[in-house]
N, C-alpha and C positions, 0 to 999 in steps of 0.2 A: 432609904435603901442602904444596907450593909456594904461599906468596901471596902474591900481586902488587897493586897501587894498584890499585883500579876506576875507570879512566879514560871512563867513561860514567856520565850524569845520570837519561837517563830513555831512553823507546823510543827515538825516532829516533835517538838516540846510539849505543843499544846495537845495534841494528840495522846502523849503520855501524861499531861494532867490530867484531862478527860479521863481516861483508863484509871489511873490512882485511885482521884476520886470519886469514881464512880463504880468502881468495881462488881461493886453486888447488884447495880442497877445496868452496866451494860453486858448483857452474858447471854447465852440462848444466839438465836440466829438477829444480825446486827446491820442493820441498812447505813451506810455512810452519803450524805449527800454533798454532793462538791469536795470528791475523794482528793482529788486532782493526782497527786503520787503516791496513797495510800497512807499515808503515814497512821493512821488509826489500824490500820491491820497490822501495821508492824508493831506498835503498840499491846494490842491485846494478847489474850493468853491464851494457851493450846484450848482447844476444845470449842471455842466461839468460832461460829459460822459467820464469816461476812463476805458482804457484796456493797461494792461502792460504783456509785453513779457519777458521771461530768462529762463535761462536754469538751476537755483537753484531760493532759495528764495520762496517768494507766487507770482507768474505768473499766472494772467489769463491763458494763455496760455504757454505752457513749449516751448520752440524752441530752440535748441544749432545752431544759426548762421554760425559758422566753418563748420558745418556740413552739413546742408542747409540754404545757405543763402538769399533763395526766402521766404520775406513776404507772409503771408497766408492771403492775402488782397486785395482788387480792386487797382483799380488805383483813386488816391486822395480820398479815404475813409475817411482820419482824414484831423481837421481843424489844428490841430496844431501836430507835430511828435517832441516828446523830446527825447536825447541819452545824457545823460553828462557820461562821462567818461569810455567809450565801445568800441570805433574802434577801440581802439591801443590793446583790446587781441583779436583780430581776426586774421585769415592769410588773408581770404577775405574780406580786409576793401572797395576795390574798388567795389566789386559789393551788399556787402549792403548797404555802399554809394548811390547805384546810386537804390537800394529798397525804402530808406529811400524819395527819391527823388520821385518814382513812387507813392508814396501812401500817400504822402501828396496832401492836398489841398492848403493848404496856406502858414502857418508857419511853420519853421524847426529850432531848438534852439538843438546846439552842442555845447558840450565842450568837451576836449582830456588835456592830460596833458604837460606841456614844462618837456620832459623825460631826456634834458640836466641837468638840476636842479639835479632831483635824483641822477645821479651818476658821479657830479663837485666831490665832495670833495673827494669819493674813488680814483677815477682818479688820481687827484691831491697830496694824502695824500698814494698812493700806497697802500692802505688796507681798511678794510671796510666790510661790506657787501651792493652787486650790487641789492638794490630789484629791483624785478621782470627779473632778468637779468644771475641773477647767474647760475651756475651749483649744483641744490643740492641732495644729493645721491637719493633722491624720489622723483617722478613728480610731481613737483606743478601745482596746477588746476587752480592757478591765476598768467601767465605770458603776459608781455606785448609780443607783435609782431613786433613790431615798435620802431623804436629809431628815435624821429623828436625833432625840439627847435620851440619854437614862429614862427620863421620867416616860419619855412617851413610849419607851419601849417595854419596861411596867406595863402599862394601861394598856397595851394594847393584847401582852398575854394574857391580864389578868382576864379582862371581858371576854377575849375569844375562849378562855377557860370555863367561865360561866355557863357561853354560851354551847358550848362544845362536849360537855361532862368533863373536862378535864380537874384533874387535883392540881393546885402546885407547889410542889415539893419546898422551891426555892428560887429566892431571886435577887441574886447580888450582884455590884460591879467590881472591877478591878481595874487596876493600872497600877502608874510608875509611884509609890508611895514616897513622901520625902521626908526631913528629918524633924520632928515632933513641933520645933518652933515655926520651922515656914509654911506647916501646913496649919498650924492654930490661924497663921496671919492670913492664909488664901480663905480659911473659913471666914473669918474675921470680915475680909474685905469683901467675899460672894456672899452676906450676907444670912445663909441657912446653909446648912449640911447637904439638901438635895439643889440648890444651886453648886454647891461646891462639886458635888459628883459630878450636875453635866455640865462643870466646866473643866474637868482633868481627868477623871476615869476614861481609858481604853474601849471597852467591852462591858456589855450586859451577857449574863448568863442567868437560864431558865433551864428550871428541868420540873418537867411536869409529867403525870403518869395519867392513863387511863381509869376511872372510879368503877 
């Protein structure tokens, strides 16, 4: 898997990456899923139609997915359906998956995060704290559901692509890049290049289109 320097901080950034690079493929009327403060709508360019969904934040629409996870949408309604960093807190990742899929027209731009990263060095270091993982004496309203790396999250577009008619465009990771020598020696020492990804890449990103 190809990986690139993560050139975004936080939403608003990531939101105007998405936008940048994806310009020609997000356009037309645009579904954002897990808006939370919109920041993809303030991103995008006059003339693009959006509507974002979430269960906090400013949502066009409120919908807590876990709970019901049927889009309140036609089949292929939006030209382009964005989700960066949403499946992994759901329990039902597979059937909004396969929503996200219904209600597209064209384009579908996902990103989930490499969750082996987060919690290398507790592991390894025996202490820490496990975000999103922990057990802490009150229930957090932000946990993940899932514990996947790079690779599994690869295989898991690629087959539901197969299986789905979908195309995929692309599929690389990104994160914190460092300076030529101490990354030859992380390669060096994790062995192959797709260990080395899922042990320090950030985020997987997918963009797959309808055939």
């Amino acid at each position: 898997m190809r990986y690139e320097k993560m050139i975004y901080k936080d939403n608003d950034s990531r939101s105007k990456y998405v936008v940048d690079r994806y310009a020609e493929k997000i356009k037309g009327k645009v579904l954002d899923i897990g808006c939370y403060d919109r920041g993809l709508e303030k991103a995008l360019p006059e003339g693009v139609e959006y509507l974002g969904i979430d269960f906090v934040g400013e949502p066009d629409i409120k919908v807590n997915l876990d709970e019901k996870p049927e889009l309140p949408f036609e089949d292929g309604e939006f030209d382009a359906v964005v989700c960066t960093e949403v499946l992994e807190h759901l329990d039902k990742l597979y059937k909004v998956w396969d929503e996200i899929v219904r209600v597209a027209n064209k384009t579908i731009v996902i990103s989930l995060p490499n969750c082996w990263r987060t919690l290398r060095r507790p592991i390894e270091k025996g202490e820490g704290n496990v975000l999103y993982y922990g057990l802490p004496a009150d229930e957090a309203p932000d946990r993940h559901r899932w514990f996947f790396n790079c690779a599994d999250i690869e295989g898991f577009f690629v087959e539901r692509a197969k299986r789905q008619g979908l195309k995929v465009l692309d599929v690389y990771a990104v994160g914190n890049r460092r300076g030529a020598l101490k990354e030859s020696v992380r390669k060096l020492l994790s062995g192959s290049h797709d260990r080395y990804v899922n042990r320090y890449a950030n985020s997987v990103w997918v963009i797959m289109e309808k055939e």
